[in-house]
N, CA, C and O atoms as a CHARMM CRD file, in Angstrom:
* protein
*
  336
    1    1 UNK  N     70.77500  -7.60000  18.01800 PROA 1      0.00000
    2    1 UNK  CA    70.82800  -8.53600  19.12700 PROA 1      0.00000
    3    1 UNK  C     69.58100  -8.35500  19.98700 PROA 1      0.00000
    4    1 UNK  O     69.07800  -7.23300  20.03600 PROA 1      0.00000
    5    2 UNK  N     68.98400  -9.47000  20.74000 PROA 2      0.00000
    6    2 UNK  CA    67.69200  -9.80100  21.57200 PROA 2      0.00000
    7    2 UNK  C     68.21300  -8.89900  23.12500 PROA 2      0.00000
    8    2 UNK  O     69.41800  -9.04000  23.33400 PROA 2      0.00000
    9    3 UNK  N     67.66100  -8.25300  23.91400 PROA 3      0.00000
   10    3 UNK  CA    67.67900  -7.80900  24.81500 PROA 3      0.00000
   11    3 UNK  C     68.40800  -8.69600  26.10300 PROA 3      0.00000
   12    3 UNK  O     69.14200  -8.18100  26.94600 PROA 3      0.00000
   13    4 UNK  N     67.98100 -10.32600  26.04400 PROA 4      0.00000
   14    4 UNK  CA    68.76400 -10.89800  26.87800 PROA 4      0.00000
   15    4 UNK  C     70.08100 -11.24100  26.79500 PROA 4      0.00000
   16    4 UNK  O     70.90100 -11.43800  27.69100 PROA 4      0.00000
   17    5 UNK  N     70.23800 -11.31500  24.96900 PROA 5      0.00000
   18    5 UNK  CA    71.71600 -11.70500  25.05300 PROA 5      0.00000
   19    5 UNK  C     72.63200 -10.90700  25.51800 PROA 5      0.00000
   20    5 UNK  O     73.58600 -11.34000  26.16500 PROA 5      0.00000
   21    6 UNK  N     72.37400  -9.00700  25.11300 PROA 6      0.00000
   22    6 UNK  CA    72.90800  -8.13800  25.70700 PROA 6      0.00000
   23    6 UNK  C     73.04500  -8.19400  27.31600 PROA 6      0.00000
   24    6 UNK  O     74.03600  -7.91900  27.99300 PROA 6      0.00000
   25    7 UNK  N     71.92700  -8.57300  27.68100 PROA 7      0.00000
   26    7 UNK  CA    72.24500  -8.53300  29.58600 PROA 7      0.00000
   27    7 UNK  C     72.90400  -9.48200  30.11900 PROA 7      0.00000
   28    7 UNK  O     73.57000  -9.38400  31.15000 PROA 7      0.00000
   29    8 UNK  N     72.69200 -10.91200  29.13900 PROA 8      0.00000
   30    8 UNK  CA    73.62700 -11.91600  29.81900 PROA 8      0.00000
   31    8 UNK  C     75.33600 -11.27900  29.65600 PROA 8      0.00000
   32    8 UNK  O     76.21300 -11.26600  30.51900 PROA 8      0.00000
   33    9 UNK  N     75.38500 -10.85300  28.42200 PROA 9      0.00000
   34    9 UNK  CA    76.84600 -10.39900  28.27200 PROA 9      0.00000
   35    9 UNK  C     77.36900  -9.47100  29.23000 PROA 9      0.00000
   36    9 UNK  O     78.44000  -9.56000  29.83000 PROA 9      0.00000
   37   10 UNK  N     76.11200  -8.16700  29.34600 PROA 10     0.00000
   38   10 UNK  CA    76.87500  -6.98900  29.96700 PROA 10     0.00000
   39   10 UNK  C     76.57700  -6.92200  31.75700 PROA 10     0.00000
   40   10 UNK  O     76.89900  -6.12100  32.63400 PROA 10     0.00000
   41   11 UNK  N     75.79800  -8.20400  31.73600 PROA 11     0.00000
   42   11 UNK  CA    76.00300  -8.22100  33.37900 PROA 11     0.00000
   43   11 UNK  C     75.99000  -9.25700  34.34700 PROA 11     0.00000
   44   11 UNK  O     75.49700  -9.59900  35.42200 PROA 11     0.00000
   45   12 UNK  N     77.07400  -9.71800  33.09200 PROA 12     0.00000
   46   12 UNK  CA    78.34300 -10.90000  33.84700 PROA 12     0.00000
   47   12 UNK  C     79.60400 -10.23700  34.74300 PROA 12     0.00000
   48   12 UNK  O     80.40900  -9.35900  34.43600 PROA 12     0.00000
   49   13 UNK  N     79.41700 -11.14600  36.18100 PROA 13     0.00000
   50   13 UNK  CA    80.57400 -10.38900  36.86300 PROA 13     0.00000
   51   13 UNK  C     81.38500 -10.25100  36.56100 PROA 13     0.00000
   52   13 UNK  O     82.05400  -9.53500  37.30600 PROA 13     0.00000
   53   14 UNK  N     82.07600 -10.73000  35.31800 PROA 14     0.00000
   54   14 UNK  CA    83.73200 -10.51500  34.98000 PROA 14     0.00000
   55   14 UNK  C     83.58800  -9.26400  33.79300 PROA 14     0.00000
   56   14 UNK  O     84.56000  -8.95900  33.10200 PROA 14     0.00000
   57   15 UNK  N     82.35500  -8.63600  33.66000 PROA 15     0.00000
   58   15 UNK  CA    82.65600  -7.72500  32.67600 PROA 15     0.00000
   59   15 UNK  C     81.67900  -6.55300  33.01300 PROA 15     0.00000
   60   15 UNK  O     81.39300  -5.72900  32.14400 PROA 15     0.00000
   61   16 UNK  N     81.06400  -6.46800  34.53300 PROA 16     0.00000
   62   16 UNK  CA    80.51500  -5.23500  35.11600 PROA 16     0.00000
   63   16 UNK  C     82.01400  -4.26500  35.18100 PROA 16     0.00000
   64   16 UNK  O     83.15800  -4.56000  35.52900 PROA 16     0.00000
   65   17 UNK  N     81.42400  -3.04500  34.69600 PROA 17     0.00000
   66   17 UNK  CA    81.53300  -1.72000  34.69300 PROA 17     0.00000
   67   17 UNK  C     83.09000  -2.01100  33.60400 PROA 17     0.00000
   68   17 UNK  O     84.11200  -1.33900  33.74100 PROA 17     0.00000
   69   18 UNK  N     82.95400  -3.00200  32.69400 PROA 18     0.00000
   70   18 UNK  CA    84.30800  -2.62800  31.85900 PROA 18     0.00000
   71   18 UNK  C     83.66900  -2.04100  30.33300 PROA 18     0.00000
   72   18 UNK  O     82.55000  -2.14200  29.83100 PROA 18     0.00000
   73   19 UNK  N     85.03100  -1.34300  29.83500 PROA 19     0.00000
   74   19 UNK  CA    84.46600  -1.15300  28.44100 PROA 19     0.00000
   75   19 UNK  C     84.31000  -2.15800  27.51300 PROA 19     0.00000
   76   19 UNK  O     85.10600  -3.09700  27.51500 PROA 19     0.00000
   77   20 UNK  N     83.32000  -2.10100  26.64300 PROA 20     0.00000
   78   20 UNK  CA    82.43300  -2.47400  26.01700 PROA 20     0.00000
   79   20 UNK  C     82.94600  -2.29000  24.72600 PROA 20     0.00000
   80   20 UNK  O     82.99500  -1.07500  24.53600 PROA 20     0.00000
   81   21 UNK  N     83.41000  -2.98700  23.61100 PROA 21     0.00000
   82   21 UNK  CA    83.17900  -2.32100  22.22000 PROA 21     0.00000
   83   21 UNK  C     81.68700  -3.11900  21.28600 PROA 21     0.00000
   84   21 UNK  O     81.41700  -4.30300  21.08000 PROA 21     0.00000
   85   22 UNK  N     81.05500  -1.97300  20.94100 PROA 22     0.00000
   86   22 UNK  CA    79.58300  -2.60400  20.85000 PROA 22     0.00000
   87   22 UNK  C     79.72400  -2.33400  19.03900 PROA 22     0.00000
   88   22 UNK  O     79.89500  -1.17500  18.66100 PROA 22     0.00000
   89   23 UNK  N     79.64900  -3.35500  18.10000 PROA 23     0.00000
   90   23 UNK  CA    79.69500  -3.40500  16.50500 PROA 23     0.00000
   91   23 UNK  C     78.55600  -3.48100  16.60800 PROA 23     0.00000
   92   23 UNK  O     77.89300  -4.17400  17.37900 PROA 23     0.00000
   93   24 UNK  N     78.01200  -2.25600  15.27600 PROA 24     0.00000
   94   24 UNK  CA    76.59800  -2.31800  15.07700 PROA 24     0.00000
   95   24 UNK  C     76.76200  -2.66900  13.25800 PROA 24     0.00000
   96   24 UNK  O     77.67300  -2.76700  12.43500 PROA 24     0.00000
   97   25 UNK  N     75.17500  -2.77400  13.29900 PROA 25     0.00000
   98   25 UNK  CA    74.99600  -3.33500  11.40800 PROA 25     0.00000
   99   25 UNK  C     75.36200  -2.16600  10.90400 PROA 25     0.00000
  100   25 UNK  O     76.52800  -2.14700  10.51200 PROA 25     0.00000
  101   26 UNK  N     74.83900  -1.31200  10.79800 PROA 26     0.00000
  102   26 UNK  CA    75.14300   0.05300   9.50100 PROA 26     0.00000
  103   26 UNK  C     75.73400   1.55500  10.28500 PROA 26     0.00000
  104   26 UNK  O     75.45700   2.73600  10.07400 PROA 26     0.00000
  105   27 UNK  N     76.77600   0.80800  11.38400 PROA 27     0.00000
  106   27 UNK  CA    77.31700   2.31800  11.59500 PROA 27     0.00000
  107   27 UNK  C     78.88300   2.42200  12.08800 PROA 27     0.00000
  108   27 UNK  O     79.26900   1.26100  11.95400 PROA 27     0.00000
  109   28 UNK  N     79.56800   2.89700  12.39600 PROA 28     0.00000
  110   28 UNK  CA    80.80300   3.01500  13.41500 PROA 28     0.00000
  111   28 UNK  C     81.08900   2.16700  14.20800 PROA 28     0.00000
  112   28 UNK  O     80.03100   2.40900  14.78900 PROA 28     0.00000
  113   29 UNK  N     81.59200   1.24700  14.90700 PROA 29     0.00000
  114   29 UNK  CA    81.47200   0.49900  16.43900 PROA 29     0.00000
  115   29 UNK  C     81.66600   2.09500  17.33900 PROA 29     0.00000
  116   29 UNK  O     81.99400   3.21700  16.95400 PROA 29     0.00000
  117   30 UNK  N     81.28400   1.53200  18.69100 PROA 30     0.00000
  118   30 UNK  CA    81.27300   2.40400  19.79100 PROA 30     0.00000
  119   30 UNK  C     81.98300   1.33300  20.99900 PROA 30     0.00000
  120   30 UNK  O     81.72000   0.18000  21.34000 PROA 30     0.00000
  121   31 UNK  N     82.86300   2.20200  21.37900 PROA 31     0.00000
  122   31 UNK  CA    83.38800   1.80600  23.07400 PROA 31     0.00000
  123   31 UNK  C     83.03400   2.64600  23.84400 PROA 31     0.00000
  124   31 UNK  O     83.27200   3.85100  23.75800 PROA 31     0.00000
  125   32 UNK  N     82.17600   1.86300  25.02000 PROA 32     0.00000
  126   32 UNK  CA    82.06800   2.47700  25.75400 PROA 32     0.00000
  127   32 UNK  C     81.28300   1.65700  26.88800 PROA 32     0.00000
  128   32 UNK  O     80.89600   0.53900  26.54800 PROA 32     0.00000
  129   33 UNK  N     81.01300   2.06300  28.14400 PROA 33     0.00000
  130   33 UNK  CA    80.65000   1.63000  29.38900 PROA 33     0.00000
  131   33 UNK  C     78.95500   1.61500  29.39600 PROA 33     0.00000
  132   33 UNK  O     78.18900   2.56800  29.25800 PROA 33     0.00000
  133   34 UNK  N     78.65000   0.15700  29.61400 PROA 34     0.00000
  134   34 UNK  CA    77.24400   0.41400  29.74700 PROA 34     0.00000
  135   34 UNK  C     76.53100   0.57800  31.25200 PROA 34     0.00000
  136   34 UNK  O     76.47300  -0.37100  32.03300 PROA 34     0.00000
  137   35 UNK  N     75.97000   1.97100  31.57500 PROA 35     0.00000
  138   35 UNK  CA    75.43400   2.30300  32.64500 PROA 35     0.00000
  139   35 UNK  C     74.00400   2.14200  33.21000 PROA 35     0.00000
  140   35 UNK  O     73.09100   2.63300  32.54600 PROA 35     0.00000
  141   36 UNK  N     73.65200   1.37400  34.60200 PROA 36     0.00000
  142   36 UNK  CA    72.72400   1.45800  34.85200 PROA 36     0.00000
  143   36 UNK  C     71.80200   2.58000  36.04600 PROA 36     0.00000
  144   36 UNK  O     71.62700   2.36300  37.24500 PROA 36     0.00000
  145   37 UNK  N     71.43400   3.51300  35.42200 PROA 37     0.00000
  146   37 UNK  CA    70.74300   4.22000  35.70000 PROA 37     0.00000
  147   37 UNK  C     68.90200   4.25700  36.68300 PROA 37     0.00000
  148   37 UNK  O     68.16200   3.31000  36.94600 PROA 37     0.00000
  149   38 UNK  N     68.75300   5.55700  36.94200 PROA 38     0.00000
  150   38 UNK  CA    67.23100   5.29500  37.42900 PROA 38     0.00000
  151   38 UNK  C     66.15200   4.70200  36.12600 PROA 38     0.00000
  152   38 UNK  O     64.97100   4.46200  36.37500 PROA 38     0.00000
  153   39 UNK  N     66.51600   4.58500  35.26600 PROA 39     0.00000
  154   39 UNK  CA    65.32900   3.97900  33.94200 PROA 39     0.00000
  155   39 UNK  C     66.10300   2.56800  33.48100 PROA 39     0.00000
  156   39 UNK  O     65.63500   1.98300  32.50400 PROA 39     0.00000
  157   40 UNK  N     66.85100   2.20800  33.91100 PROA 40     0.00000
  158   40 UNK  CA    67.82400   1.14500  33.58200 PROA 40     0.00000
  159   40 UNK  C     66.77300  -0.40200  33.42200 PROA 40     0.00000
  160   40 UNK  O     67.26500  -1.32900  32.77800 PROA 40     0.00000
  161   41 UNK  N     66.00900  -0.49800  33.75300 PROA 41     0.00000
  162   41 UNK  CA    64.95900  -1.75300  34.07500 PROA 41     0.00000
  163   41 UNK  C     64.00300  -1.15100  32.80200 PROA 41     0.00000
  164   41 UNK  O     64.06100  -1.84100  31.78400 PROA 41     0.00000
  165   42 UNK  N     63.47800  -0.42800  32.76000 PROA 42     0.00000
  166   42 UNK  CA    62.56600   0.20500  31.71500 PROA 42     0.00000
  167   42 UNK  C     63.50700   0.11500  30.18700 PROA 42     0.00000
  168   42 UNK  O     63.33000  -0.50600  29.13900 PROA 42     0.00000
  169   43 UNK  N     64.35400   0.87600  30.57300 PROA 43     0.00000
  170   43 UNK  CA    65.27100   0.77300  28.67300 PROA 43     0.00000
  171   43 UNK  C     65.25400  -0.62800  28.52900 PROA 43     0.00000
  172   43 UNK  O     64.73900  -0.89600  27.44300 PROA 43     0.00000
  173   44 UNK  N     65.68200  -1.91400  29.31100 PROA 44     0.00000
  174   44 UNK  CA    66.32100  -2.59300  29.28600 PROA 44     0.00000
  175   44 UNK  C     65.14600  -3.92600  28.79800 PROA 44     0.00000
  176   44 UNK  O     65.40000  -4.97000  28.19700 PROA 44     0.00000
  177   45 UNK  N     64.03600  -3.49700  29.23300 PROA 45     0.00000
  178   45 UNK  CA    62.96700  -4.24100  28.74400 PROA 45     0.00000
  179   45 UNK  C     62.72000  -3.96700  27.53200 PROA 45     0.00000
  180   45 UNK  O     62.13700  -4.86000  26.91800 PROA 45     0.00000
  181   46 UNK  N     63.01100  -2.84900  26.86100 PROA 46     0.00000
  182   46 UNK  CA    62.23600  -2.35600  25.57700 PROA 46     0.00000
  183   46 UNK  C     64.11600  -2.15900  24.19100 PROA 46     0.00000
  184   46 UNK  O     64.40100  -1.51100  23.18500 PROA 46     0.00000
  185   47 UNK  N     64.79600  -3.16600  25.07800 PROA 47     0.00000
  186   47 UNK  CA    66.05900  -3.53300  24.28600 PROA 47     0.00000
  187   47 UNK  C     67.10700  -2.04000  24.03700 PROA 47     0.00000
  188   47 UNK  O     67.84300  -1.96200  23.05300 PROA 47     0.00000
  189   48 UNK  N     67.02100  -0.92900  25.08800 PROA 48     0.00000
  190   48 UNK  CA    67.92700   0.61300  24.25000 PROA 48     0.00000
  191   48 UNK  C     68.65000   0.08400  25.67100 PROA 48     0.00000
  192   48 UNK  O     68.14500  -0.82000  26.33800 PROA 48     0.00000
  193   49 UNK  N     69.75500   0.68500  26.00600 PROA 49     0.00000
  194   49 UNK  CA    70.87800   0.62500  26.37800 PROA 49     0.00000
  195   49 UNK  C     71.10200   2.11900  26.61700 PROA 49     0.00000
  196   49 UNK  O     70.76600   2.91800  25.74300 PROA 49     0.00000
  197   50 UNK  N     71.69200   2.55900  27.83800 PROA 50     0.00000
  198   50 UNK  CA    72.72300   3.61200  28.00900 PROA 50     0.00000
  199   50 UNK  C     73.79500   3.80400  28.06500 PROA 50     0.00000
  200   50 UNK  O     74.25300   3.62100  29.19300 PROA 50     0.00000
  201   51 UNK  N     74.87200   4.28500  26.92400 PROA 51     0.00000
  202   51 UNK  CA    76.16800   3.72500  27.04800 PROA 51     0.00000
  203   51 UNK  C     76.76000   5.11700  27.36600 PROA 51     0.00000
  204   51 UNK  O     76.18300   6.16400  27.07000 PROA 51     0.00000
  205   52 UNK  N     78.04500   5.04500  28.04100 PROA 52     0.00000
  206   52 UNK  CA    78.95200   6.51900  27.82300 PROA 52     0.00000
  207   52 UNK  C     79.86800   5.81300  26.99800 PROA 52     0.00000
  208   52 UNK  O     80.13200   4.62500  27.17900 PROA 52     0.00000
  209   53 UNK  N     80.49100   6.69600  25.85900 PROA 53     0.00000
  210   53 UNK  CA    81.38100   6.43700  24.92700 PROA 53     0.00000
  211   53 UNK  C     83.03300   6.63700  26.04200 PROA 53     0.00000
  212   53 UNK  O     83.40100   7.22800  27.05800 PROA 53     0.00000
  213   54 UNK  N     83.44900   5.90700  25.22600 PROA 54     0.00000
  214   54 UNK  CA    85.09800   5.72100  25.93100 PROA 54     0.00000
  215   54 UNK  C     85.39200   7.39700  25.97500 PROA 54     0.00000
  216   54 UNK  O     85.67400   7.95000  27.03900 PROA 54     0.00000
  217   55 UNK  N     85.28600   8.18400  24.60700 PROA 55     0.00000
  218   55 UNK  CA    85.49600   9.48800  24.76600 PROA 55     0.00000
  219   55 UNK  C     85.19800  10.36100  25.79100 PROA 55     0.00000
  220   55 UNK  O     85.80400  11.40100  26.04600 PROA 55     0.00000
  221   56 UNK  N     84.38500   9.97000  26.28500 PROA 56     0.00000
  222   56 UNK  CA    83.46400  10.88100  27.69200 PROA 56     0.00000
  223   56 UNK  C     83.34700   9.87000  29.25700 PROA 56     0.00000
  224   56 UNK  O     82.52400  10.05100  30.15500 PROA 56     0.00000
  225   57 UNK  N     84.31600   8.92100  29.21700 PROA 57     0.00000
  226   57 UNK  CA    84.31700   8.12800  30.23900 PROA 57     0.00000
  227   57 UNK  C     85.38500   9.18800  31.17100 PROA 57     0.00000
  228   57 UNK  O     85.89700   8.43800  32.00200 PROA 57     0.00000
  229   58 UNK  N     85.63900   9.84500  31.26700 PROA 58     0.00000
  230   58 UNK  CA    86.79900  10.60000  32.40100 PROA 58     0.00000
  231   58 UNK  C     85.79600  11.65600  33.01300 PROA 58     0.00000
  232   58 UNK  O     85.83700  11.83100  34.23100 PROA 58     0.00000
  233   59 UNK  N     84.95800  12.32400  32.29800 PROA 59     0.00000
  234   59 UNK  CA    84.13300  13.14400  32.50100 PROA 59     0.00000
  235   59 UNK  C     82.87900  12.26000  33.27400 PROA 59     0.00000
  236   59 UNK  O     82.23300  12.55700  34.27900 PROA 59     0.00000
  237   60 UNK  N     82.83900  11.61500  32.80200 PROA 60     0.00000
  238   60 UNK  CA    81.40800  10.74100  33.37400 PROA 60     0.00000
  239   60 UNK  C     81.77400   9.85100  35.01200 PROA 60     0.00000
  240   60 UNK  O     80.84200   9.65800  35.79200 PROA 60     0.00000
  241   61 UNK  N     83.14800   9.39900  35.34200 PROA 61     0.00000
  242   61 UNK  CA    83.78600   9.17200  36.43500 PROA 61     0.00000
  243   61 UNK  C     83.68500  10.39300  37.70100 PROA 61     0.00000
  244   61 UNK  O     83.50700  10.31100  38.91700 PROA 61     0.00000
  245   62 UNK  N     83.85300  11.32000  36.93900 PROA 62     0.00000
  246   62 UNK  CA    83.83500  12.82200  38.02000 PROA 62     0.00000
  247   62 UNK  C     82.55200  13.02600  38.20700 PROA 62     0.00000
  248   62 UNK  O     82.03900  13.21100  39.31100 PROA 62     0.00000
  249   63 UNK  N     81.93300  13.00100  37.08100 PROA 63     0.00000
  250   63 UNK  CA    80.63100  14.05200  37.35800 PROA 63     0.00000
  251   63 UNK  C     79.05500  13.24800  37.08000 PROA 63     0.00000
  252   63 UNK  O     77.94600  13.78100  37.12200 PROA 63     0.00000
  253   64 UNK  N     79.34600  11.98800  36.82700 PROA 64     0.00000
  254   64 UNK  CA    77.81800  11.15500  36.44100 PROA 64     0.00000
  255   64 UNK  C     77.03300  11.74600  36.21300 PROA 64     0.00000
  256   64 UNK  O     75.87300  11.68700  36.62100 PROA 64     0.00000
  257   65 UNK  N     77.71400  12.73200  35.21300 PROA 65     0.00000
  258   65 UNK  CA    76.33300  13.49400  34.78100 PROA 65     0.00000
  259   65 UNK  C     75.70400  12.22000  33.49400 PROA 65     0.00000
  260   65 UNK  O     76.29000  11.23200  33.05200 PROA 65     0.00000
  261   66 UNK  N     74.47100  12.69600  33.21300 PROA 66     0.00000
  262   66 UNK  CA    73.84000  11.61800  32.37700 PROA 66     0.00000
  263   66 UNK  C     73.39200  11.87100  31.11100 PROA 66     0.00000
  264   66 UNK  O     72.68500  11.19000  30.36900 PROA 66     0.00000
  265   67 UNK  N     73.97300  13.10000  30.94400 PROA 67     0.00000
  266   67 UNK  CA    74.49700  14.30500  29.34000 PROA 67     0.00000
  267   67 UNK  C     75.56200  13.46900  28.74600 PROA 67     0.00000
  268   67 UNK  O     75.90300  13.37100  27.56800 PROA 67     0.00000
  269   68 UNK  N     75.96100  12.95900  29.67700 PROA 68     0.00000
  270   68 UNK  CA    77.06400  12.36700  28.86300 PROA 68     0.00000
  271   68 UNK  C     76.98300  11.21400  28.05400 PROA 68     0.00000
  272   68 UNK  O     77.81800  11.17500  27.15100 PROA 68     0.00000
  273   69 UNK  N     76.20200  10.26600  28.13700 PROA 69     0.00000
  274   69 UNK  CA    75.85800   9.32400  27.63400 PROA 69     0.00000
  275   69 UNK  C     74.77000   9.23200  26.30700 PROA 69     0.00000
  276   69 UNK  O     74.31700  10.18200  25.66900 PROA 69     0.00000
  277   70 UNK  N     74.49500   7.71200  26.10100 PROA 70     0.00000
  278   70 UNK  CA    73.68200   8.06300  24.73200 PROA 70     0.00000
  279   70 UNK  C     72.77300   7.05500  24.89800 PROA 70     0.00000
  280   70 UNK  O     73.04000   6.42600  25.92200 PROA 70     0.00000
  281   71 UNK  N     71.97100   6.70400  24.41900 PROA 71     0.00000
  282   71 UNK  CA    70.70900   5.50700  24.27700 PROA 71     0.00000
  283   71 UNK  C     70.94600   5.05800  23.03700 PROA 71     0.00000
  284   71 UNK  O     71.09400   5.76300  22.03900 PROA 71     0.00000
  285   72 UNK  N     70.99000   3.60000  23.10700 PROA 72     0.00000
  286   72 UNK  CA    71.12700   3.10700  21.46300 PROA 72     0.00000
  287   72 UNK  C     70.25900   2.18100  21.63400 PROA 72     0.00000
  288   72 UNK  O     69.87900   2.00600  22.79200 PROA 72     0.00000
  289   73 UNK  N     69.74400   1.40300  20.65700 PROA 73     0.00000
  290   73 UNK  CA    68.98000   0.23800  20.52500 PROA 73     0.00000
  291   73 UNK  C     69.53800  -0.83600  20.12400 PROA 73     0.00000
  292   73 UNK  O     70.01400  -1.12100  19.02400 PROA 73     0.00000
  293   74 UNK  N     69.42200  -1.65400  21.45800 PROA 74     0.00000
  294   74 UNK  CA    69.83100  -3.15100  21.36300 PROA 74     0.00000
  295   74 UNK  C     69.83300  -3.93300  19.45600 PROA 74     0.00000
  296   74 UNK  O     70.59700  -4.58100  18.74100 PROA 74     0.00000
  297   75 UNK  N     68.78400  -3.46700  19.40300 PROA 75     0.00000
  298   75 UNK  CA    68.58900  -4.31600  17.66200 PROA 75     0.00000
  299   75 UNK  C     69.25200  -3.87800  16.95000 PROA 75     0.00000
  300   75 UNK  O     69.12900  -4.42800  15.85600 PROA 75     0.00000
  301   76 UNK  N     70.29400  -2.75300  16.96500 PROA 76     0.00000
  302   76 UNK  CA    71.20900  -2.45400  15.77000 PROA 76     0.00000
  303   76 UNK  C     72.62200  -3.19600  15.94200 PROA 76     0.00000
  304   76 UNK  O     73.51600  -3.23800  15.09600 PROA 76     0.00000
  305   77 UNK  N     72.63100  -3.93900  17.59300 PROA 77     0.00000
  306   77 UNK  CA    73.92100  -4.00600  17.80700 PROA 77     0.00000
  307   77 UNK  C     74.29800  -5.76800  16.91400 PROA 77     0.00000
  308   77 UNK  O     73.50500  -6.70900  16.88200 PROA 77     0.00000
  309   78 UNK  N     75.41900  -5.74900  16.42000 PROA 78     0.00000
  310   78 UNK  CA    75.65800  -7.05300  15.67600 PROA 78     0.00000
  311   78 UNK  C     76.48300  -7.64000  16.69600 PROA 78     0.00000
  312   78 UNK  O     76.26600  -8.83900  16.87100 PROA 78     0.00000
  313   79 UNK  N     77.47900  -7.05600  17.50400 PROA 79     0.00000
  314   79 UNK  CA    78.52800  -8.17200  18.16100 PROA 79     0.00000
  315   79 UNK  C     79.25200  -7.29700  19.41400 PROA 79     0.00000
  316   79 UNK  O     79.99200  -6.33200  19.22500 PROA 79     0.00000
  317   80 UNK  N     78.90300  -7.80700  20.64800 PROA 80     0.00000
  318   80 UNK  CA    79.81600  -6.73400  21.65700 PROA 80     0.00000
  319   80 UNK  C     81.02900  -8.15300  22.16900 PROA 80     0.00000
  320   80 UNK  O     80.92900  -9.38000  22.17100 PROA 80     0.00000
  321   81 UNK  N     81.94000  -7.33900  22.49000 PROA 81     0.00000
  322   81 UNK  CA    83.30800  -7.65100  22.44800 PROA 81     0.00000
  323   81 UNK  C     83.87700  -6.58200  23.74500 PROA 81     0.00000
  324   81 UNK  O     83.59700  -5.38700  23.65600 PROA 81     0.00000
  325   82 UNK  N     84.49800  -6.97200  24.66300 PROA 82     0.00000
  326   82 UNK  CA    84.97400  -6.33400  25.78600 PROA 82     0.00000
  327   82 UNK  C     86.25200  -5.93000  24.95400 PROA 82     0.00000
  328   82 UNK  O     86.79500  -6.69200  24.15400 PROA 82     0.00000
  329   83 UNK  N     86.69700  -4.56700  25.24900 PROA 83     0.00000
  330   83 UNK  CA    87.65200  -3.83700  24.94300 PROA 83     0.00000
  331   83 UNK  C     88.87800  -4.32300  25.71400 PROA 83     0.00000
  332   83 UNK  O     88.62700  -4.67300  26.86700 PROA 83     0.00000
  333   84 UNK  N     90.27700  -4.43000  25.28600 PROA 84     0.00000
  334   84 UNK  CA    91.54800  -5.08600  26.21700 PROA 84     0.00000
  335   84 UNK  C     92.45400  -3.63300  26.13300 PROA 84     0.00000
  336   84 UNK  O     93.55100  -3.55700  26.68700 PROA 84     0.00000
């Protein structure tokens, strides 16, 4: 996916700060929350993403630490879908 389609999706008011399930071409899907950070404008131009996985979303609520999360690249993602 192109960098804008991701931002139009993930920062539409009806789907700021919800989980995310992000289907990629050749791997696992991932749920999880996409965060904008101090580099958030920089990743976001060059299409990577910071996501925390659903697994580490309780930990990441308490402590925003930024260990917790991962960088993926927009171009692997095939289809994001808000989690219900």
């Amino acid at each position: 996916m192109d960098a804008r389609a991701i931002e139009k999706y993930v920062e539409h008011e009806d789907r700021k700060n919800n989980i995310i399930t992000i289907s990629f071409k050749d791997r696992n899907n991932v749920a999880g929350l996409f965060i904008q950070q101090f580099d958030y404008e920089e990743l976001k131009k060059k299409n990577f993403w910071r996501i925390v996985s659903f697994a580490n979303l309780k930990d990441w609520e308490k402590t925003n630490n930024p260990n917790l999360a991962r960088i993926y690249s927009g171009s692997s993602f095939s289809k994001l879908t808000e989690r219900k």
